[in-house]
C-alpha positions as CSV (number, residue, x, y, z in Angstrom):
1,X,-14.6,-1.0,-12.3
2,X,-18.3,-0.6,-11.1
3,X,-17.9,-0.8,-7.6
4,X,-15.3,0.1,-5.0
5,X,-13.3,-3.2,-3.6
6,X,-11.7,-3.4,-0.6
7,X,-8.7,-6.1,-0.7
8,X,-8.0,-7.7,3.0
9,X,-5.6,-10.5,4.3
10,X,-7.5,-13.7,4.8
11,X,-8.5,-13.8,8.4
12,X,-6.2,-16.7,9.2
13,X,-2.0,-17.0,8.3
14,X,1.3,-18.5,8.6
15,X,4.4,-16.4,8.9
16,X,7.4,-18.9,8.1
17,X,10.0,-16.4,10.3
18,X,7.3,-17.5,13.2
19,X,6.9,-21.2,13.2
20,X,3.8,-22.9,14.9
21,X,2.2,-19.7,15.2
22,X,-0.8,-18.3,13.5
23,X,-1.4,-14.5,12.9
24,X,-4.0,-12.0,11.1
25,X,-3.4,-8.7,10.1
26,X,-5.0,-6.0,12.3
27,X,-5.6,-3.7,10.0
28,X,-7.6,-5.9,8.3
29,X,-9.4,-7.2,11.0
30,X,-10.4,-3.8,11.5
31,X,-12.3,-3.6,8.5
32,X,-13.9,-7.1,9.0
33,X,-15.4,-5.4,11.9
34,X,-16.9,-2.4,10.5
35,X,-17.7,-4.1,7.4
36,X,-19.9,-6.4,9.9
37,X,-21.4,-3.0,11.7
38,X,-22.3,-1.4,8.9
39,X,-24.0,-3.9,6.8
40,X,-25.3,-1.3,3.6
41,X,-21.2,-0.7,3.8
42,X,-20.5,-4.3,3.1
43,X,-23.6,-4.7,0.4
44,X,-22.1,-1.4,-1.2
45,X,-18.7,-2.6,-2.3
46,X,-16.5,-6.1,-3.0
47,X,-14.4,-7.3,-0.7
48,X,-11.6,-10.1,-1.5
49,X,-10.1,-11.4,1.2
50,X,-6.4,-12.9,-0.2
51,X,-3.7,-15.0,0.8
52,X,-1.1,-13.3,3.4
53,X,2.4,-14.2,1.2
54,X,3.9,-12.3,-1.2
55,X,3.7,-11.6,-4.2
56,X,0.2,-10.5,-4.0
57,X,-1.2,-11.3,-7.5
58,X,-4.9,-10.0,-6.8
59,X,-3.1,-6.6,-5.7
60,X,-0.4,-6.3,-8.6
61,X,-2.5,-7.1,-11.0
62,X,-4.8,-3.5,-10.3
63,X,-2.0,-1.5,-8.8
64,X,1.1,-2.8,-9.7
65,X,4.0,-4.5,-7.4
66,X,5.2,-2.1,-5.1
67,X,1.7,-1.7,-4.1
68,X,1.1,-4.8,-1.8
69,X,0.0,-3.4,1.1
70,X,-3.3,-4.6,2.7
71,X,-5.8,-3.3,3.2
72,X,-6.3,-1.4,-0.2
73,X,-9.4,-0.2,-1.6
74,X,-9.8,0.3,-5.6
75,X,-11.7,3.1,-6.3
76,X,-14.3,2.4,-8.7
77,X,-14.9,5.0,-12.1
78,X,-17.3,6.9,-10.7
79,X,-15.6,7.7,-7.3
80,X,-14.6,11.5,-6.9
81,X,-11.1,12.7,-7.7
82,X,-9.3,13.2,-4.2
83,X,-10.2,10.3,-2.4
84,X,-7.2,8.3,-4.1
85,X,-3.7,7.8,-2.0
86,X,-2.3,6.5,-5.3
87,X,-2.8,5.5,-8.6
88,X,-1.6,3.3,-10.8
89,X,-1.5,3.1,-14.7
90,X,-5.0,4.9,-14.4
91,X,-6.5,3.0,-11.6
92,X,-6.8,5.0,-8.2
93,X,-6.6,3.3,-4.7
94,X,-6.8,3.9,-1.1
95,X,-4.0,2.3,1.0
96,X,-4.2,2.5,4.8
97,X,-6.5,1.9,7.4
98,X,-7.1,6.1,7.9
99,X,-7.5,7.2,4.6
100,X,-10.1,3.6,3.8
101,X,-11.9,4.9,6.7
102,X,-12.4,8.1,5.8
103,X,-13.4,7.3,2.2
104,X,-15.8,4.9,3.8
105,X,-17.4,8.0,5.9
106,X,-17.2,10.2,2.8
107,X,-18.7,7.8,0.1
108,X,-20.8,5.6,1.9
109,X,-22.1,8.0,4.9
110,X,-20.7,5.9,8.2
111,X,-19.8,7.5,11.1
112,X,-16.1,9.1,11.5
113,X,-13.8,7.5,13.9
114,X,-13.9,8.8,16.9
115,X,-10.5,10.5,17.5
């Protein structure tokens, strides 16, 4: 892979155990909103923004099934060993809002979160 991608919930979703309500994902939301403050962040990597129900085919299919969790960010080839929570079959990911962030701060120069 080229480029980094971060994988986020669709802003918008149904939960069926919640009828005639509508949700997002916070975590995700989170990094629609420093994706949107740091513009040479969001020009710097893909983002797909997926579906809310499992199974998560976009995520399965680069890190396996019991990797679903959102948000996720593939580490592309040239990204430096130790930034990767996981991998899978050969293919090293970020999962968590944290450990995104701080990759974000580390490989693309934004500011840490404050603590």
């Amino acid at each position: 892979m080229d480029r980094d991608k971060l994988i986020i919930l669709e802003t918008d979703f149904e939960n069926p155990a919640y009828p005639d309500k509508r949700f997002y994902c916070w975590h995700c939301i989170l990094m629609e909103g420093v994706l949107a403050a740091f513009p040479a962040l969001a020009n710097a990597i893909d983002v797909e923004r997926i579906p809310w129900p499992r199974p998560r085919q976009k995520v399965i299919q680069h890190i396996g099934e019991m990797n679903q969790s959102v948000p996720v960010l593939l580490l592309a080839d040239d990204a430096p060993d130790g930034l990767q929570t996981g991998i899978y079959q050969g293919h090293r990911f970020v999962e968590g809002k944290d450990a995104i962030l701080n990759v974000f701060s580390l490989r693309y120069g934004i500011p840490l979160p404050h603590p």
